[in-house]
SENU-338318 format. One line per field, with one value per residue (C-alpha): x, y, z; residue in three letters. Coordinates in steps of 0.001 Angstrom, whole numbers. Each point is the difference from the previous one (the first is absolute). Example, Ala and Ser with C-alpha at 12.3 -4.5 7.8 and 13.67 -1.06 7.14 Angstrom:
BEGIN
east	c(12300  1370);
north	c(-4500  3440);
up	c(7800  -660);
residuo	c(ALA  SER);
//
This chain:
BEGIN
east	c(11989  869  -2156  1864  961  1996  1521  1180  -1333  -3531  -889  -2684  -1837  -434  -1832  -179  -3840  -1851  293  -621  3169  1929  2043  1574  3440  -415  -27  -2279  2888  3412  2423  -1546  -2529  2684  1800  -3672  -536  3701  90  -4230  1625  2280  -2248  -2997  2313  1275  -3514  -1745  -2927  -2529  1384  232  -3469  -1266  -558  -321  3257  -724  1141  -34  299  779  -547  -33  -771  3472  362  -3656  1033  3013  -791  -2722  1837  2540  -2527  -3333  -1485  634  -2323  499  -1502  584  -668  594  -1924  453  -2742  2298  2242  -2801  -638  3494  289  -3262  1665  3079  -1445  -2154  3223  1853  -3005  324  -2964  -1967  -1587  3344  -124  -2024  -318  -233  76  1718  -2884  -1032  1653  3117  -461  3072  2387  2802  2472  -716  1627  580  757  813  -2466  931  -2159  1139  -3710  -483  2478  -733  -4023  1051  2711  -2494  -2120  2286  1354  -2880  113  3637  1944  3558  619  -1636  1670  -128  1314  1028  1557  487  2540  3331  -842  -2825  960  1150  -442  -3510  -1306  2070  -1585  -3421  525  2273  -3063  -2981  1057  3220  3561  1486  2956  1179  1916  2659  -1057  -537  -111  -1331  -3027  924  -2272  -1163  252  -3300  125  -3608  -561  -4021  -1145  3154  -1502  849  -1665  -3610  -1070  -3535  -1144  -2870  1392  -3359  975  -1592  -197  1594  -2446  -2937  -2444  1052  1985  2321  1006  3383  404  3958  525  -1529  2172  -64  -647  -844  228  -879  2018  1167  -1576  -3440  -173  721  -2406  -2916  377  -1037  -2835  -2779  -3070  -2249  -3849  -2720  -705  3502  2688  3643  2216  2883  3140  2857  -2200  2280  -1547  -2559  551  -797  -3009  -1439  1253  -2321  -2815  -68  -277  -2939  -1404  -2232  2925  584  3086  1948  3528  2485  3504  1785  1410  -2928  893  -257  -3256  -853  1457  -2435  -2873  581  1395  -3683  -2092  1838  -78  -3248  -2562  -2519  1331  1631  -3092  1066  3574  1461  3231  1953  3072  1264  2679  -566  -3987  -409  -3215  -1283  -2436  704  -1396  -761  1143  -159  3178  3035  2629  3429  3663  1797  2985  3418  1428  -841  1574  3394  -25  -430  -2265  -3104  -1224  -2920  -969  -260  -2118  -2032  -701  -1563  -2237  -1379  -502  -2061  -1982  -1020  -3107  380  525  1651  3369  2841  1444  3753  2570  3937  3432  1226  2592  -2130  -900  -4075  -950  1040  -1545  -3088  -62  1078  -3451  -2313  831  1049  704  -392  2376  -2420  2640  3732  2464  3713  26  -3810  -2550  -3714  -1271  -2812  -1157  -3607  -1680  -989  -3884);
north	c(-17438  -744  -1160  -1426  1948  -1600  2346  -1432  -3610  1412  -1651  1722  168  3726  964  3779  1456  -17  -3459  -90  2261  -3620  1569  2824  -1325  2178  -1865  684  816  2738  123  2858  -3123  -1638  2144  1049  -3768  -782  2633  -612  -3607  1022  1695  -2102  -2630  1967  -62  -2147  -2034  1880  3444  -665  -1105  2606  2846  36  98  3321  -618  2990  60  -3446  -432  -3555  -1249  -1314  1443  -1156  -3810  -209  1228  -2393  -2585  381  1019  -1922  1358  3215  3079  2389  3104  677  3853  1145  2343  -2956  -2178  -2220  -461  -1211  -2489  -1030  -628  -1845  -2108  -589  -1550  -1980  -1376  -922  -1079  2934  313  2808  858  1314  3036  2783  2484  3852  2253  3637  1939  -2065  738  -1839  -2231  -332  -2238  -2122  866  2006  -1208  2580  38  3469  782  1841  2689  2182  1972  -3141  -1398  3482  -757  -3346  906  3229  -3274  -1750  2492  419  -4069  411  -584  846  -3782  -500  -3129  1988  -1797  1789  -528  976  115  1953  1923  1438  1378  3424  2728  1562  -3438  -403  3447  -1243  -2517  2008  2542  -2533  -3015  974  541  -2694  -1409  -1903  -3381  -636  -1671  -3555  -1912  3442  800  1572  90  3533  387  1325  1246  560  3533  89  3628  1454  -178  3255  -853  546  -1556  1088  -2628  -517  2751  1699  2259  1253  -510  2696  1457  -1887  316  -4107  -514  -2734  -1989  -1554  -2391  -341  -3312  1529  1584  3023  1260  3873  188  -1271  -2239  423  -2911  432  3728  -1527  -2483  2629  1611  -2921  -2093  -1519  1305  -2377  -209  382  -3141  -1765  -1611  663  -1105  1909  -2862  927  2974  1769  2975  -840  3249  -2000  -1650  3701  2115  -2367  84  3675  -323  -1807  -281  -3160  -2333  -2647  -86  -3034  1277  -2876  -26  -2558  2666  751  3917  -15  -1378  2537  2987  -709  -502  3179  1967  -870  676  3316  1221  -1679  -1606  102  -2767  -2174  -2200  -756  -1358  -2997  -128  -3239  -1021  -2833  -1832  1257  -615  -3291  1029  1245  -2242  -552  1941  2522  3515  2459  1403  -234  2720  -692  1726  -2988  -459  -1851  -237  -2159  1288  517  -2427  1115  -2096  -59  -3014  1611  2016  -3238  -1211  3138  -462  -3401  1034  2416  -1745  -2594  2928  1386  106  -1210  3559  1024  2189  289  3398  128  2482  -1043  677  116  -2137  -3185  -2559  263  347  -3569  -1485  1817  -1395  -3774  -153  2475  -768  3720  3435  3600  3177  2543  2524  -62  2811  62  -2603  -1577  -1417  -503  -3742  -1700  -3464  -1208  -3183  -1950  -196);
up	c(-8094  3422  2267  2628  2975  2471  3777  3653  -1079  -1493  -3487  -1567  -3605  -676  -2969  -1457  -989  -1754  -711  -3909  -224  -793  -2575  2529  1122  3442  3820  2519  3086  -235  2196  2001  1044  837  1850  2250  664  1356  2388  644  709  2040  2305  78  1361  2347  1863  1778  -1418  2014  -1106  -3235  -206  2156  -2503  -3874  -2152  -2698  -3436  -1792  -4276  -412  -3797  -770  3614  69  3860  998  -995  914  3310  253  -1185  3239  2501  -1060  3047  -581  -710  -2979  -1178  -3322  -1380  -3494  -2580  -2666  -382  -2560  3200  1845  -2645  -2  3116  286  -2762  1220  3276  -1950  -2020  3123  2440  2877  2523  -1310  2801  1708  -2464  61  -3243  723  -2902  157  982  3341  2884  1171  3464  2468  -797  1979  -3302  -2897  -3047  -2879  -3625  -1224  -2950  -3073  333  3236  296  1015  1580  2561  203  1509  2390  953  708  1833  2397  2584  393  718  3194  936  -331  -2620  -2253  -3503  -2865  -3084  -3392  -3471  -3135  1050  -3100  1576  3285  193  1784  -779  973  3213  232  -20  2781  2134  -503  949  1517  2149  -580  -2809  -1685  -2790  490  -2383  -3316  225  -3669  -1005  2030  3662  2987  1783  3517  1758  3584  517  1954  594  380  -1654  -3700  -1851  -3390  -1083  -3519  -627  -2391  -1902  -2587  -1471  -3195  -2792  -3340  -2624  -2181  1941  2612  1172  3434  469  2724  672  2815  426  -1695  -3260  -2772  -901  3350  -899  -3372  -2988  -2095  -3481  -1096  1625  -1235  -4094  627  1500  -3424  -1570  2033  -1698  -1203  2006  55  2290  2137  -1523  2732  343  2356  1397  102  2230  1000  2356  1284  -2538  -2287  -3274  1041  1980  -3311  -1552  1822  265  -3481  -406  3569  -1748  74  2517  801  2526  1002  1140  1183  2051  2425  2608  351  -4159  1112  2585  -2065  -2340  1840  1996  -3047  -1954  3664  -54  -3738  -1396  2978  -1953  -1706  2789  -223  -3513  676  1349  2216  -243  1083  -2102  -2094  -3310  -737  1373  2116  -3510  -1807  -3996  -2619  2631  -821  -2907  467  2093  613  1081  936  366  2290  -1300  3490  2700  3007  -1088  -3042  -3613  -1365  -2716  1649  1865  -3269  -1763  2786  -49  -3932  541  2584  -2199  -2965  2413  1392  -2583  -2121  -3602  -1988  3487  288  2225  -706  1505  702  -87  -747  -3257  743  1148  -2092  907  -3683  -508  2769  -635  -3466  1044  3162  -2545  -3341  -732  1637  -1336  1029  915  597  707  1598  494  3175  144  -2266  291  -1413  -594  -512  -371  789  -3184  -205);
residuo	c(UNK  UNK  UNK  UNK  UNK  UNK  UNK  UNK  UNK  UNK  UNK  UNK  UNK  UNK  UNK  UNK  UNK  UNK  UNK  UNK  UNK  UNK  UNK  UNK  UNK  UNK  UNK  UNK  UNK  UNK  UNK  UNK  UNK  UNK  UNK  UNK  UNK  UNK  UNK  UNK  UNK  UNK  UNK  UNK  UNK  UNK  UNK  UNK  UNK  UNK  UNK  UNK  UNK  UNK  UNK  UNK  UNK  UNK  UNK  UNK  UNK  UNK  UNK  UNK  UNK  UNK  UNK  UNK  UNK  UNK  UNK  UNK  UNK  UNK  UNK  UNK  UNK  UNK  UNK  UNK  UNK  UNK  UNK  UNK  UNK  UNK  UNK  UNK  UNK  UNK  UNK  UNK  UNK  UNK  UNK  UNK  UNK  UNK  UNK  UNK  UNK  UNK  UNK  UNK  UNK  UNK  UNK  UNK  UNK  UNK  UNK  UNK  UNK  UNK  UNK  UNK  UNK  UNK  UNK  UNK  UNK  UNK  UNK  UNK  UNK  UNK  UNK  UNK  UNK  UNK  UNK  UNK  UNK  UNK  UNK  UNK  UNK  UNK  UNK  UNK  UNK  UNK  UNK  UNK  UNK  UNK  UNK  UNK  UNK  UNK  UNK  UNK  UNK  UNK  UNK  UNK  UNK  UNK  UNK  UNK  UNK  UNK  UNK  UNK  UNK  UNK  UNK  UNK  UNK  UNK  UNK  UNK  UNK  UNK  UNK  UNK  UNK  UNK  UNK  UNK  UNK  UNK  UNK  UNK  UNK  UNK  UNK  UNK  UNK  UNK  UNK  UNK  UNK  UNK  UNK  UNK  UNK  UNK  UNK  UNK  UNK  UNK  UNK  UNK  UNK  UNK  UNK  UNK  UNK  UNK  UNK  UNK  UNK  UNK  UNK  UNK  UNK  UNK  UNK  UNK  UNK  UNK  UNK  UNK  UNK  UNK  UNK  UNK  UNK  UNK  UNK  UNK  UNK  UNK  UNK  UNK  UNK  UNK  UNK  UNK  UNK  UNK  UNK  UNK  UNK  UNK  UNK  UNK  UNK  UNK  UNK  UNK  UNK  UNK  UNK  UNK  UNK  UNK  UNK  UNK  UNK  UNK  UNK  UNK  UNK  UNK  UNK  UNK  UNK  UNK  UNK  UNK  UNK  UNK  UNK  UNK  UNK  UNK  UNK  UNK  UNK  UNK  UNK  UNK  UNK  UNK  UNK  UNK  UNK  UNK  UNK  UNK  UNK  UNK  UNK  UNK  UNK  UNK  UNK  UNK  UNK  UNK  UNK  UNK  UNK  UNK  UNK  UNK  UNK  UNK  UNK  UNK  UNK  UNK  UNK  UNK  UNK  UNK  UNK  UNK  UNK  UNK  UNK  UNK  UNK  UNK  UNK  UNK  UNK  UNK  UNK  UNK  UNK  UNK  UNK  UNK  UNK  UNK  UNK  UNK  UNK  UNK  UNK  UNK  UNK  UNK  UNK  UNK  UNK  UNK  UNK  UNK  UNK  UNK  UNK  UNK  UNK  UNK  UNK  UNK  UNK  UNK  UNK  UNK  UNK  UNK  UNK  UNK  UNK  UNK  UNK  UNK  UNK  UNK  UNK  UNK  UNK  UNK  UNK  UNK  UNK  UNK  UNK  UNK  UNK  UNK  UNK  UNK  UNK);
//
């Protein structure tokens, strides 16, 4: 894996997360980070010492913290805000400064639901997910000035015209650049007052066939609907008892975990997710469908189960992802099976729901010993795997 990044005479170690991930041959930096922090570069020299330092510098998705260190690393003096909906990018980052010695206190963390301070430059990475990408420039535009220094990026693949859309229709009228080494930059000419687009987010929906609400913040999948794999797995949920624990891993708008507790309004039930509006969604989406039992649920957001304590849980349900961001990868399954198997309770299960085509049934049986097919269809399975007593 690579782990050294090296741009305009910066040397940096840069290190993916999570950090037990060793045998993932992925780096932490693309060249859309590379292309942000040239032309960030470019104008932070430009200024003078004063003015750069006068106002924060907004970083704005930065996965790995790539664009946090290196900035830091050129401007020690400089202040950073860094927002994201990823608490593993917060980690990351945290990491990565570590690694290469940066001041710490020269960056601030902000995650996607806090508001968003002014800024001398705003520095964005164009997420995958454009409900989000549209909550955040909806953000953006009332901090906004017609001279506003707006820097923005992504994969050349990825700009077209319903996203130029999107900015044209809250930011201010915006181009593409041509393609450098495949990624282009986009063109923002912020126009304060002139936005024409209004994204009502949180999402609130309801269930089929069920008296439960859900709700979506816009950096949650399945925004209003549910997903084929959720609505096989609902079919097939545990029987649990009264007084048992389960914990809702990866919890999204926390329809497992609330299906569950519906069912048996004894259980106490912790839903986690490393995205704070997964977090939120749930919370709200359990406040809204069940309050009666909010007092019974805890809301974490977290890297896998690490704030979990061993042997702790009866039960844990879980939709894993094989993505992270753009990258197809089983790595943060794997990750997810190990927590489990720690968190649980001897006799405890972890009750999954995945695609047919993923190889979970052998890394089920390599942490648990064994897994059982509970039920299969033409594209998902549900398995199971218990904790040894």
């Amino acid at each position: 894996m690579n782990t050294h990044f090296t741009l305009a005479g910066i040397h940096l170690q840069l290190k993916r997360w999570p950090a037990r991930t060793d045998f993932v041959n992925l780096q932490a930096w693309d060249l859309v980070d590379e292309l942000l922090l040239t032309e960030a570069f470019r104008q932070l020299d430009a200024l003078p010492v004063d003015e750069r330092n006068a106002l924060p510098v907004l970083l704005l998705n930065d996965q790995f913290g790539a664009l946090s260190c290196a900035l830091l690393a050129r401007y020690p003096e400089l202040a950073l805000v860094h927002s994201s909906d990823s608490y593993v990018s917060q980690l990351a980052c945290q990491a990565n400064m570590q690694l290469n010695q940066l001041p710490a206190t020269q960056l601030t963390f902000m995650n996607s639901l806090s508001p968003l301070p002014a800024a001398a430059l705003i520095v964005l990475k164009v997420p995958r997910d454009h409900g989000f990408l549209g909550y955040q420039l909806q953000k953006l535009a009332p901090l906004m000035t017609s001279s506003q220094q707006f820097i923005v990026a992504a994969r050349a693949r990825d700009i077209h015209k319903n996203l130029l859309q999107l900015f044209n229709q809250t930011v201010g009228p915006t181009t593409a650049s041509l393609t450098i080494r495949k990624c282009r930059y986009l063109h923002c000419q912020p126009a304060p007052g002139s936005t024409k687009l209004a994204l009502s987010w949180p999402k609130i929906w309801s269930l089929p066939d069920s008296h439960l609400q859900l709700v979506n913040h816009a950096n949650v999948f399945s925004g209003e609907k549910l997903d084929i794999g959720a609505r096989f797995f609902l079919q097939h949920l545990p029987a649990t008892k009264a007084g048992e624990t389960l914990v809702d891993l990866g919890c999204g708008n926390g329809v497992l975990g609330l299906s569950a507790l519906a069912a048996n309004p004894e259980l106490k039930v912790t839903f986690t997710d490393e995205s704070a509006m997964a977090v939120a969604s749930a919370q709200q989406s359990v406040q809204l469908s069940l309050p009666q039992s909010l007092a019974d649920c805890t809301f974490l957001q977290d890297d896998g189960l690490s704030q979990l304590a061993t042997g702790s849980t009866d039960w844990v349900l879980c939709n894993p992802p094989f993505h992270q961001q753009d990258t197809i990868t089983t790595h943060l399954a794997r990750q997810m099976f190990r927590d489990a198997w720690r968190v649980l309770k001897p006799g405890g299960k972890l009750r999954i729901v995945a695609n047919r085509h993923l190889p979970y049934a052998q890394e089920l049986t390599r942490q648990f010993g064994g897994v059982s097919c509970l039920a299969s269809q033409q594209k998902f399975v549900i398995l199971e795997s218990e904790r040894k007593r």
